[in-house]
DRENDO-1510 file (C-alpha; in Angstrom, 1 decimal, always signed):
<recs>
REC; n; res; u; v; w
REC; 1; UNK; -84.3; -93.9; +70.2 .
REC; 2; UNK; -81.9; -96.1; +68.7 .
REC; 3; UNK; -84.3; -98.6; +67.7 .
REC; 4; UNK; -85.6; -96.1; +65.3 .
REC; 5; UNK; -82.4; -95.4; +63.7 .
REC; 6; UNK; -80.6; -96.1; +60.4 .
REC; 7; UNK; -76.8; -97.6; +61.1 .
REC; 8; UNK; -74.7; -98.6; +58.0 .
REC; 9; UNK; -71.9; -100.6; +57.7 .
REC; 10; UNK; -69.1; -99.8; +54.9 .
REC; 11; UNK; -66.8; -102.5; +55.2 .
REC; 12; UNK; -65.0; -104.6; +51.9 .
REC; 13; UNK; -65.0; -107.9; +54.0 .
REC; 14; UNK; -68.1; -109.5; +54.6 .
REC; 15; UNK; -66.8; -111.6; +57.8 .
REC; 16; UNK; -65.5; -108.2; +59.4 .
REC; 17; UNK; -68.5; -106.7; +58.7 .
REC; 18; UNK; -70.5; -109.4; +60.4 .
REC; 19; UNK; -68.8; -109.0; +63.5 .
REC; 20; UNK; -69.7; -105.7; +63.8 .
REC; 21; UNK; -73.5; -106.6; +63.0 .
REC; 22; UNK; -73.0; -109.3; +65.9 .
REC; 23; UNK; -72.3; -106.7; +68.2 .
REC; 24; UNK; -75.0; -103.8; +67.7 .
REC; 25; UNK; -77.8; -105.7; +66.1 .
REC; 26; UNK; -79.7; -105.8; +69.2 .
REC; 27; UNK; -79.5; -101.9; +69.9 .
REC; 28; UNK; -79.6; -101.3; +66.2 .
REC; 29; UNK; -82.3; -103.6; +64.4 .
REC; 30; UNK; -81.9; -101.1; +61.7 .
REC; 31; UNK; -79.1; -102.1; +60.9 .
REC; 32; UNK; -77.1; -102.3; +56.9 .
REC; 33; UNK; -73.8; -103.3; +55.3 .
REC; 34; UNK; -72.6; -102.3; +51.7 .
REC; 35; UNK; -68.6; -102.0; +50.4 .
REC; 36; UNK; -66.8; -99.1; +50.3 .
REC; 37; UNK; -67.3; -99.7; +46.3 .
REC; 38; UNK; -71.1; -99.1; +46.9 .
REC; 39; UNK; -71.1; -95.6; +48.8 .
REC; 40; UNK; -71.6; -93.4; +45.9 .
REC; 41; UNK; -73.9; -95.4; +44.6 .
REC; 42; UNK; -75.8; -95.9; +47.6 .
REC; 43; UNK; -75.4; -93.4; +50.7 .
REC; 44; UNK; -77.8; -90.9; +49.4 .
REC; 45; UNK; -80.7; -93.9; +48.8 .
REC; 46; UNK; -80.1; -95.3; +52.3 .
REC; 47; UNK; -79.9; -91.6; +53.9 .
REC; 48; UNK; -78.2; -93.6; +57.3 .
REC; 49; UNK; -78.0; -91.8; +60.6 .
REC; 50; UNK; -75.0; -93.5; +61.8 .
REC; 51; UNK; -71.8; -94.9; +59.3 .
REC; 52; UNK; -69.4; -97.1; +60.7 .
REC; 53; UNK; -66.8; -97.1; +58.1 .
REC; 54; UNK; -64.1; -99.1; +58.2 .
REC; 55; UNK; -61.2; -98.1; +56.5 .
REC; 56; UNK; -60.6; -99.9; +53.0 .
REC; 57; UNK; -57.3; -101.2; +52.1 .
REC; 58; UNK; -56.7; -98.7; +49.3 .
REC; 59; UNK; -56.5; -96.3; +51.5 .
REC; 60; UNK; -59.4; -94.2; +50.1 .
REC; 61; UNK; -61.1; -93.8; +53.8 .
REC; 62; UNK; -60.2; -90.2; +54.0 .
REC; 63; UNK; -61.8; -89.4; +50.4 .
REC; 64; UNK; -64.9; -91.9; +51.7 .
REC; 65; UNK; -65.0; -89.9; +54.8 .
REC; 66; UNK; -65.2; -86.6; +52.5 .
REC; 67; UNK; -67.9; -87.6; +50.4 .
REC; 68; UNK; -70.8; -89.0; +53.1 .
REC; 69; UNK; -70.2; -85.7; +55.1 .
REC; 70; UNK; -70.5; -83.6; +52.1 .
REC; 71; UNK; -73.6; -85.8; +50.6 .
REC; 72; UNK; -75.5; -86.2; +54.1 .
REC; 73; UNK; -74.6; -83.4; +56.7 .
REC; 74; UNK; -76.5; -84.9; +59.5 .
REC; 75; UNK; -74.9; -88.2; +58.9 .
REC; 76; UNK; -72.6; -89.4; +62.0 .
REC; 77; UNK; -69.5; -91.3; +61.0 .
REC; 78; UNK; -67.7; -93.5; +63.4 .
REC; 79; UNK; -64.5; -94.7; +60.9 .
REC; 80; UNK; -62.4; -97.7; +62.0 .
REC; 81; UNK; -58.5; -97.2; +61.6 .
REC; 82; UNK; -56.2; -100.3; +60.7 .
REC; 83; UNK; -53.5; -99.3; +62.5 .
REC; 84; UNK; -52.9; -96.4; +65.3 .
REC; 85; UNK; -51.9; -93.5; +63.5 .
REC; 86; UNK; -51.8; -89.9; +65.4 .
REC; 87; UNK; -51.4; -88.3; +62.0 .
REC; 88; UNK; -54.1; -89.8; +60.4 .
REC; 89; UNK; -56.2; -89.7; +63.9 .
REC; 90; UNK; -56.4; -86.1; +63.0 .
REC; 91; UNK; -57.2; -85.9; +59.6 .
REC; 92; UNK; -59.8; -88.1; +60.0 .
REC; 93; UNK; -61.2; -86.1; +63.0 .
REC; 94; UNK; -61.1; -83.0; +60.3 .
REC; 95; UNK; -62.5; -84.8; +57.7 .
REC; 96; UNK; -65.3; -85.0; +59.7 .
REC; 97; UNK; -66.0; -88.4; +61.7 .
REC; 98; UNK; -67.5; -87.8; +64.9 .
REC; 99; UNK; -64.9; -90.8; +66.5 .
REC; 100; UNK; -62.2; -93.0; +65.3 .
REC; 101; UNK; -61.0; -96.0; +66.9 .
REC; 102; UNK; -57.9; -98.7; +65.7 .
REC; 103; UNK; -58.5; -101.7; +65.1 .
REC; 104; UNK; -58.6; -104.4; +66.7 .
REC; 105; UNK; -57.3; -103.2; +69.8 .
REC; 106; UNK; -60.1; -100.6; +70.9 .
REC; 107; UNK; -63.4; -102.7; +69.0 .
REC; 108; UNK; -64.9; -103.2; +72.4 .
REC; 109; UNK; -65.0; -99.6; +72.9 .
REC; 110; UNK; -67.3; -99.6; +70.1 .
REC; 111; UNK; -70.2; -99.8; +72.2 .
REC; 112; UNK; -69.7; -96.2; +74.2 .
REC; 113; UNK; -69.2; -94.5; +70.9 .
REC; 114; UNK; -72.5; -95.7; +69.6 .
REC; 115; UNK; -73.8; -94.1; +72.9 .
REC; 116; UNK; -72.7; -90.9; +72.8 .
REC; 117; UNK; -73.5; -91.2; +69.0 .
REC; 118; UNK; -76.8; -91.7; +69.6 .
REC; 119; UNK; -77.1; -88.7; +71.9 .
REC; 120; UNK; -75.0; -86.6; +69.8 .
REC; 121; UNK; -78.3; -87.2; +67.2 .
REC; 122; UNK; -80.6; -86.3; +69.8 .
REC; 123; UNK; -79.0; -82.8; +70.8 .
REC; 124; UNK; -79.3; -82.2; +66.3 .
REC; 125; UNK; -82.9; -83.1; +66.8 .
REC; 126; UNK; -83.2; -80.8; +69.7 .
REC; 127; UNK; -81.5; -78.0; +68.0 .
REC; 128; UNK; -83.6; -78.3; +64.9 .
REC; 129; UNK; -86.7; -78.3; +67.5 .
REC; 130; UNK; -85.3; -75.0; +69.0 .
REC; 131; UNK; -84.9; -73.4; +65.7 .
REC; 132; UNK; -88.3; -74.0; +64.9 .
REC; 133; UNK; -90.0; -72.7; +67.2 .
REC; 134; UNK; -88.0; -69.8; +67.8 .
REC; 135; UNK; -86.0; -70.5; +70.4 .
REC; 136; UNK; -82.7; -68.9; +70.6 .
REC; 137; UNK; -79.3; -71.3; +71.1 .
REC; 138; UNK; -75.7; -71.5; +71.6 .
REC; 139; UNK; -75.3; -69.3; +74.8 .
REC; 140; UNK; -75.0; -71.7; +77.3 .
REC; 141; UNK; -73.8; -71.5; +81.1 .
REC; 142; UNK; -70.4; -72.1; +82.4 .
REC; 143; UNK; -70.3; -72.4; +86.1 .
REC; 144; UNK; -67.4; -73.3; +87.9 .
REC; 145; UNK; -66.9; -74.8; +91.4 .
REC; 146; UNK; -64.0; -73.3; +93.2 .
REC; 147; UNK; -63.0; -73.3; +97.4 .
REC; 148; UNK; -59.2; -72.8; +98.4 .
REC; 149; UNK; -60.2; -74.8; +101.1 .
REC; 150; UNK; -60.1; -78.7; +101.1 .
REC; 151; UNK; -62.5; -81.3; +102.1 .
REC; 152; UNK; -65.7; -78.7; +101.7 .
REC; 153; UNK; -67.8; -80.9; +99.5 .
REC; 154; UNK; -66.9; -79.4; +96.3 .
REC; 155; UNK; -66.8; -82.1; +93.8 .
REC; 156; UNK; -70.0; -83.8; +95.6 .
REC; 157; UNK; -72.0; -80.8; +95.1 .
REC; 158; UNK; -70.4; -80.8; +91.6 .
REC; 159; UNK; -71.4; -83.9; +90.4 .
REC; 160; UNK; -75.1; -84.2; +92.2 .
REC; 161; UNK; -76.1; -81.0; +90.8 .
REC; 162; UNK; -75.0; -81.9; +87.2 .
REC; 163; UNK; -77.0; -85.1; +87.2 .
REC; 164; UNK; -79.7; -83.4; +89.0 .
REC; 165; UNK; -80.1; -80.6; +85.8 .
REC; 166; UNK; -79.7; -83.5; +83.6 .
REC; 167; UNK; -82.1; -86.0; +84.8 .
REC; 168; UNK; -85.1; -83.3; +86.1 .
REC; 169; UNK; -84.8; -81.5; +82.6 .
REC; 170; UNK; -84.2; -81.8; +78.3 .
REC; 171; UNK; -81.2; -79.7; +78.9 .
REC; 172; UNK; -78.1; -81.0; +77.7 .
REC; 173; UNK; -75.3; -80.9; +80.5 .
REC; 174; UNK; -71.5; -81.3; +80.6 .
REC; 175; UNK; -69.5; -81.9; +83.5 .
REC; 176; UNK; -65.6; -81.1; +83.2 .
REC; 177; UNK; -62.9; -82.3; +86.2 .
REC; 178; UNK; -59.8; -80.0; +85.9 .
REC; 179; UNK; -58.7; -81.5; +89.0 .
REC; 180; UNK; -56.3; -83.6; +86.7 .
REC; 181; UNK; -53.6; -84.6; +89.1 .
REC; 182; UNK; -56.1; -86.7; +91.2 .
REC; 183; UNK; -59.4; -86.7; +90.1 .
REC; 184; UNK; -62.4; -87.1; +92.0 .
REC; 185; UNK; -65.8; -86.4; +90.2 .
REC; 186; UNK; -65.4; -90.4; +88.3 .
REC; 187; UNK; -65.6; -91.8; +91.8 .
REC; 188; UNK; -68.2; -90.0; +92.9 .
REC; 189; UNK; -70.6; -91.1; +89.7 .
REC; 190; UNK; -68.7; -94.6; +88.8 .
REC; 191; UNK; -67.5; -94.2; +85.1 .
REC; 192; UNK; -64.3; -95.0; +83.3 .
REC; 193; UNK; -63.3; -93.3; +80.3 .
REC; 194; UNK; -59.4; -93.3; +78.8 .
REC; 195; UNK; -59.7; -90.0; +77.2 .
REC; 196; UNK; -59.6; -86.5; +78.4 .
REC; 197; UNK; -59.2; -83.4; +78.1 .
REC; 198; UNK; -55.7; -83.7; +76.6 .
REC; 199; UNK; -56.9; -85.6; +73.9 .
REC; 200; UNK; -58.3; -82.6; +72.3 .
REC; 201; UNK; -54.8; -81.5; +71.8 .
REC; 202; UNK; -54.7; -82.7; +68.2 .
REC; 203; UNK; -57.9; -80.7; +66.6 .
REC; 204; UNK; -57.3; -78.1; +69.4 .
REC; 205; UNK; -57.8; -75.2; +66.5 .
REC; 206; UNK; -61.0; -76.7; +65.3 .
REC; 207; UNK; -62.8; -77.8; +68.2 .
REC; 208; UNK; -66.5; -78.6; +67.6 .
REC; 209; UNK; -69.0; -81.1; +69.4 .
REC; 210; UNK; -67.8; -83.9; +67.6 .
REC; 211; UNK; -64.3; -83.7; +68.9 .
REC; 212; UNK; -65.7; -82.7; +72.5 .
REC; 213; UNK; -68.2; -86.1; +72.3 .
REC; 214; UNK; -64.9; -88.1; +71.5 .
REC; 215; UNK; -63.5; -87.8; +74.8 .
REC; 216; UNK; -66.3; -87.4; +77.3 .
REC; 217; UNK; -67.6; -90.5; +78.9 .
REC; 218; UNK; -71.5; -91.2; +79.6 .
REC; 219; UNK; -72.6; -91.2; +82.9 .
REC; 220; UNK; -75.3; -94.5; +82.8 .
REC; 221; UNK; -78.1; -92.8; +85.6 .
REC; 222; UNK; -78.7; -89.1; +83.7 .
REC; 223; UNK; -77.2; -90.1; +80.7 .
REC; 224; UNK; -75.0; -86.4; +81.2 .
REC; 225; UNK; -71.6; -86.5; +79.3 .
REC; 226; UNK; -68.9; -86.4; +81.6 .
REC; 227; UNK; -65.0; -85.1; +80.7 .
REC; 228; UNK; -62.8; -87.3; +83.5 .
REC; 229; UNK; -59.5; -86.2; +84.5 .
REC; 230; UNK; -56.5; -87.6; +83.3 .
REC; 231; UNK; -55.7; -88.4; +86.8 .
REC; 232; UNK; -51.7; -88.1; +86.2 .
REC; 233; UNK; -49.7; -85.2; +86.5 .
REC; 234; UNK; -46.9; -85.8; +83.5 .
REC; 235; UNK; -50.4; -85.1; +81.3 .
REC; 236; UNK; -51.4; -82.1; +83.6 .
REC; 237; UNK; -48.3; -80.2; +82.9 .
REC; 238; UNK; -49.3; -80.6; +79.1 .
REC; 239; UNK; -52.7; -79.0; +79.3 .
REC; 240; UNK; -52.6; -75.1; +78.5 .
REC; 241; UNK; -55.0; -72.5; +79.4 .
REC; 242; UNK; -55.4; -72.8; +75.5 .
REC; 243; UNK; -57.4; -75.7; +76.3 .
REC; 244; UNK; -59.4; -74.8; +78.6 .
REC; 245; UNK; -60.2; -71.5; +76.7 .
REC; 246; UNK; -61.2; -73.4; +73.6 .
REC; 247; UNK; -63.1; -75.9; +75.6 .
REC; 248; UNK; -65.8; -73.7; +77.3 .
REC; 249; UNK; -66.0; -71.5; +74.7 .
REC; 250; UNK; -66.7; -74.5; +72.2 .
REC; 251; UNK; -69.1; -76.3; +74.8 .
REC; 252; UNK; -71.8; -73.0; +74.8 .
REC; 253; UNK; -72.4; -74.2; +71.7 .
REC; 254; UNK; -73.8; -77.2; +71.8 .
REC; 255; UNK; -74.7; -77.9; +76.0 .
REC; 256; UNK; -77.2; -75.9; +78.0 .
REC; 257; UNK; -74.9; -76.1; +81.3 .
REC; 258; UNK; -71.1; -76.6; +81.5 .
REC; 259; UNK; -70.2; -77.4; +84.5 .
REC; 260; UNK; -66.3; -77.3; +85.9 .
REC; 261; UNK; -65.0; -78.6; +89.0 .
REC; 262; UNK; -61.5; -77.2; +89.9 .
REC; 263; UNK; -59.2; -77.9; +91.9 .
REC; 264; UNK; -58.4; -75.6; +95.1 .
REC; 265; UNK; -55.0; -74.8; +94.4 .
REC; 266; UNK; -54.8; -71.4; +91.8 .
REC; 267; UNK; -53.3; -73.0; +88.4 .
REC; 268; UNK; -53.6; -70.8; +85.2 .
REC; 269; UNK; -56.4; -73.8; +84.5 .
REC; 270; UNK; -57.7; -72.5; +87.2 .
REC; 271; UNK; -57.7; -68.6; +86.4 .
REC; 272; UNK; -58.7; -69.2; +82.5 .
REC; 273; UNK; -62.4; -71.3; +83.8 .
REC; 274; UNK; -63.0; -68.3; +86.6 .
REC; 275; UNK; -62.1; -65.7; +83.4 .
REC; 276; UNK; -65.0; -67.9; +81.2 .
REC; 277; UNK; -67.3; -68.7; +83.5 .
REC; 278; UNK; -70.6; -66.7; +83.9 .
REC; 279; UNK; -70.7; -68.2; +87.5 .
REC; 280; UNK; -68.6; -68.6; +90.0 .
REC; 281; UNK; -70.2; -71.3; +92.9 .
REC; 282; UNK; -67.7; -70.7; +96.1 .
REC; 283; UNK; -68.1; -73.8; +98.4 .
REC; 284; UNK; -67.6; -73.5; +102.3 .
REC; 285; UNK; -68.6; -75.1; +105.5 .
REC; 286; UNK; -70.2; -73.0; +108.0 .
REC; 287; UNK; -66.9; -72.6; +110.5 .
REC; 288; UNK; -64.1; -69.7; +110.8 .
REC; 289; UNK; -61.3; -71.7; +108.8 .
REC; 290; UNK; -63.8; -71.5; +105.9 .
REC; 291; UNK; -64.7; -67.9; +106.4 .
REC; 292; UNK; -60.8; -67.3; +107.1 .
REC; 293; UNK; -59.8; -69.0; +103.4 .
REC; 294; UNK; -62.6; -66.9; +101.9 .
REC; 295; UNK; -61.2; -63.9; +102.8 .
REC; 296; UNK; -57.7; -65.1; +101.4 .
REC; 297; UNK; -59.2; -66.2; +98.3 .
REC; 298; UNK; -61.1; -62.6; +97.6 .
REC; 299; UNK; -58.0; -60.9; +97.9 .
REC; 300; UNK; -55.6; -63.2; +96.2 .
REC; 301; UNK; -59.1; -62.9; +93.3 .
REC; 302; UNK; -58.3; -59.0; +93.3 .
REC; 303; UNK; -54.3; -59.7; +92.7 .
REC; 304; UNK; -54.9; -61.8; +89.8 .
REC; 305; UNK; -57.7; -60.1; +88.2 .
REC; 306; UNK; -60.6; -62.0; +88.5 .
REC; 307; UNK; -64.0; -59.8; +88.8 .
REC; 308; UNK; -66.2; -61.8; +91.1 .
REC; 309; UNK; -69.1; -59.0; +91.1 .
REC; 310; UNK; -72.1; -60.1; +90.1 .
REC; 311; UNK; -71.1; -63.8; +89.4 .
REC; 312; UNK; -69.7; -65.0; +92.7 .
REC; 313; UNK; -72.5; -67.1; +94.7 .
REC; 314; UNK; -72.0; -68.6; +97.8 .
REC; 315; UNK; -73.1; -72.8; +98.7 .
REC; 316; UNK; -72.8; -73.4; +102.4 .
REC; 317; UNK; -72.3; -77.0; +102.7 .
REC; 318; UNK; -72.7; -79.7; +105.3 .
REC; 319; UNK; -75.0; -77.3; +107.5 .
REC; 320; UNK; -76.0; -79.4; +110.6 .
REC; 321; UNK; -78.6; -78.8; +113.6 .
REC; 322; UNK; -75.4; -78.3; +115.8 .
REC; 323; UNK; -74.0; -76.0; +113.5 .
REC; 324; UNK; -73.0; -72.6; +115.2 .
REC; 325; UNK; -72.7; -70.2; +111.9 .
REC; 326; UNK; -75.2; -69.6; +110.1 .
REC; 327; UNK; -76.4; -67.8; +107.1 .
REC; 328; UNK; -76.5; -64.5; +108.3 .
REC; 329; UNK; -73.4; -64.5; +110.4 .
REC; 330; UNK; -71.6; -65.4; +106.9 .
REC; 331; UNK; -73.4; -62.5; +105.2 .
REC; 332; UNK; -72.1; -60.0; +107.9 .
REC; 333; UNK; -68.5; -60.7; +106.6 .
REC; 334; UNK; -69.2; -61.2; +103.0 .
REC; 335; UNK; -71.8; -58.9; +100.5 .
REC; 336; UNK; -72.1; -62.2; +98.6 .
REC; 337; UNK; -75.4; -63.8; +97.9 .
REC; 338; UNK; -76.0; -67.4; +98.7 .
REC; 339; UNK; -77.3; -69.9; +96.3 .
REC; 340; UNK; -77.9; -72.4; +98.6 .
REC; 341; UNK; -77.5; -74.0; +102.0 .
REC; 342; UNK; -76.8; -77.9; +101.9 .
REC; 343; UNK; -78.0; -79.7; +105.2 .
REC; 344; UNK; -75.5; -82.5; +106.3 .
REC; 345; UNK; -76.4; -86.3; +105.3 .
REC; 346; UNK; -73.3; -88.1; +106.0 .
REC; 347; UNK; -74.8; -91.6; +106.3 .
REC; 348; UNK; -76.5; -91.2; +102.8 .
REC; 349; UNK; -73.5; -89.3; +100.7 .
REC; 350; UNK; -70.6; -91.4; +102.1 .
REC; 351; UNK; -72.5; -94.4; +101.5 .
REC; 352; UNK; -73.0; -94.0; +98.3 .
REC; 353; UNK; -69.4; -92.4; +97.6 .
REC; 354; UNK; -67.5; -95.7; +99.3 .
REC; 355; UNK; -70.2; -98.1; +97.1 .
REC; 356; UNK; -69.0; -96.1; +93.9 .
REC; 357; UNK; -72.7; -95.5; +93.5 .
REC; 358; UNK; -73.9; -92.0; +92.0 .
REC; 359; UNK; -76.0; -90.0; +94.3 .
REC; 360; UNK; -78.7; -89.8; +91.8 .
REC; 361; UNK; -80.0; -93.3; +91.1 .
REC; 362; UNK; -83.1; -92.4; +89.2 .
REC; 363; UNK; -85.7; -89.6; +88.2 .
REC; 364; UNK; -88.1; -90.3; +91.4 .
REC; 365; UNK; -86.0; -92.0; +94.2 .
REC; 366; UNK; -88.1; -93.6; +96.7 .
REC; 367; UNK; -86.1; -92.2; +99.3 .
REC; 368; UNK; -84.3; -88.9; +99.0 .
REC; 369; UNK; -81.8; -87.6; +101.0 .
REC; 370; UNK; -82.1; -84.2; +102.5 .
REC; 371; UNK; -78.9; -83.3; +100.7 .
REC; 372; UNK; -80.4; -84.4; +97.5 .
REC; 373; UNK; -83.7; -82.2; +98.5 .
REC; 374; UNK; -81.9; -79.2; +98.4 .
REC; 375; UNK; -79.5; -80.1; +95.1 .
REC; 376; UNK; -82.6; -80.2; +93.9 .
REC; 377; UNK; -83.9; -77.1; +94.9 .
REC; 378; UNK; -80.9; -75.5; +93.4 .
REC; 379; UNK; -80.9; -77.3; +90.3 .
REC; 380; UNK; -84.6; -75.7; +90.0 .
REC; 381; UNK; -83.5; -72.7; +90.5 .
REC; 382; UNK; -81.2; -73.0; +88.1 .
REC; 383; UNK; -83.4; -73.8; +85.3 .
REC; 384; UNK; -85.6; -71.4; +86.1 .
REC; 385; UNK; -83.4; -68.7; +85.6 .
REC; 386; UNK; -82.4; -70.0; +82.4 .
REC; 387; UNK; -86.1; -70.3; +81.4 .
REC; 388; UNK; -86.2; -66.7; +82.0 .
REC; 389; UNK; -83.5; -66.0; +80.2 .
REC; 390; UNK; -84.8; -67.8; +77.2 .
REC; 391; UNK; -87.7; -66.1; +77.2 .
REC; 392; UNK; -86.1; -62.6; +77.2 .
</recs>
């Protein structure tokens, strides 16, 4: 798609300017430069896609920054900062640029923002499609992944189903890891991002799909957007339920699926995703320690308030031949439905994990796993419930 698309350049020096045509001509051969002095005179002729403005030395980036979001709405403006500036990080987040980054230090993260750019003009597209033809949007699904027990295979299932909804369909998927002590889903699909979910703190009040884009990294297989944990726990003390809140309710309105790994300990986090989410995906292994923690986890569920009924789904997890529980002994303890049952592939999945490669690795895999199999049946499942819903 980018090849198709219009990317100016607003910068008052030429060698600057030049640099930055060095480093996206290739993914953006339509590609233009003008001054800042130029913009009135020329945004609405050039009608861009993308804007990369750097800021002028007058300091009149802000009132630059006004005037192409008011003249071309659809417009996507990535503006260049001088110097790090929190203050001025948020005004220009308000103003209306879908990034900001200060020079010189973060120019070779110039790259990802153009990515998620790019896909943030594809979801308009979509939208505009949807509208069209009738479609209703801006309900989408939170589902959260929850177990109070360790080691069940949570953030696996996690992450392969969110690549598997992104990669097998045109929805629009976001993947949030609110295990922010430690981490775990940017292993499992090998990316890197410095923001999170803190870094929202800032625009917070005004949260839209720009901001949310800002800090979510791109995982390279699906192309899904993923929001990484901070992986520190000085920043997970800062994070409120505020965040969370304003987060998911933000997200289903712009992605078809939200999904949200937690963590297995019960943190207000924790209890303000369960409160939002429409479903609740309890991982266990087939054994009594897992049926055992179930039963805690309903009745500490019941202390704290949370409603499972009619959103709480079982996913039985690493089911083996040898395995001596089986669906229906679980269903004698619980009145639960189960969404799935996930047969055991330990060579395949800890492979991959210990390579740092995503389970996904494609659209058609020569060779699937049996654990991928049944993601996959999930993941159809999934969508065709939505489908449903849609059409309703």
């Amino acid at each position: 798609m980018s090849d198709k698309i219009k990317l100016l350049i607003v910068d008052e020096d030429e060698g600057h300017a030049q640099e930055i045509i060095g480093r996206v001509a290739n993914t953006f051969p339509q590609h233009m430069h003008i001054t800042p002095s130029e913009v009135r005179r020329e945004i609405a002729r050039l009608e861009p896609n993308i804007v990369i403005l750097q800021e002028p030395s007058d300091d009149s980036g802000l009132q630059l920054l006004h005037y192409i979001s008011n003249e071309l709405s659809n417009t996507l403006t990535v503006f260049l900062a001088n110097h790090r500036d929190p203050v001025k990080a948020r005004d220009v987040n308000r103003a209306g640029a879908f990034d900001v980054l200060f020079m010189p230090d973060e120019i070779t993260a110039l790259g990802d923002v153009l990515t998620r750019v790019v896909k943030a003009l594809e979801v308009q597209q979509k939208v505009k499609a949807e509208a069209a033809g009738g479609f209703t949007w801006g309900r989408g699904q939170v589902t959260t992944f929850y177990s109070g027990k360790g080691g069940c295979g949570r953030s696996t299932v996690a992450a392969a189903l969110a690549q598997t909804l992104q990669i097998d369909s045109n929805s629009s998927v976001l993947l949030v890891d609110l295990n922010l002590q430690y981490g775990g889903v940017e292993t499992y699909l090998n990316v890197k991002h410095e923001r999170s979910i803190f870094d929202l703190t800032p625009v917070l009040k005004e949260l839209n799909d720009n901001h949310i884009r800002n800090v979510t990294a791109i995982e390279s297989v699906s192309q899904m957007e993923v929001l990484i944990s901070p992986c520190d726990a000085e920043i997970a003390e800062q994070v409120t339920e505020e965040h969370v809140q304003r987060l998911l309710r933000t997200a289903r309105l712009y992605y078809d699926y939200i999904l949200v790994d937690l963590p297995t300990e019960m943190t207000t986090l924790s209890y303000a995703a369960l409160e939002e989410a429409d479903r609740i995906f309890y991982i266990m292994t087939p054994d009594s320690p897992s049926i055992r923690t179930f039963g805690q986890v309903l009745q500490l569920f019941d202390k704290i308030g949370v409603d499972p009924t009619g959103r709480l789904e079982l996913i039985l997890n690493r089911i083996r031949k040898s395995t001596e529980l089986r669906e229906k002994d679980i269903q004698q303890h619980f009145d639960y439905p189960i969404a799935a049952n996930l047969r055991e592939d330990e060579r395949y999945v800890q492979q991959s994990i210990n390579r740092g490669i995503p389970l996904r690795t494609g659209q058609k895999e020569k060779k699937n796993s049996i654990f991928l199999k049944d993601i996959k049946k999930m993941a159809d499942s999934m969508l065709g419930q939505q489908s449903k819903r849609s059409v309703s």
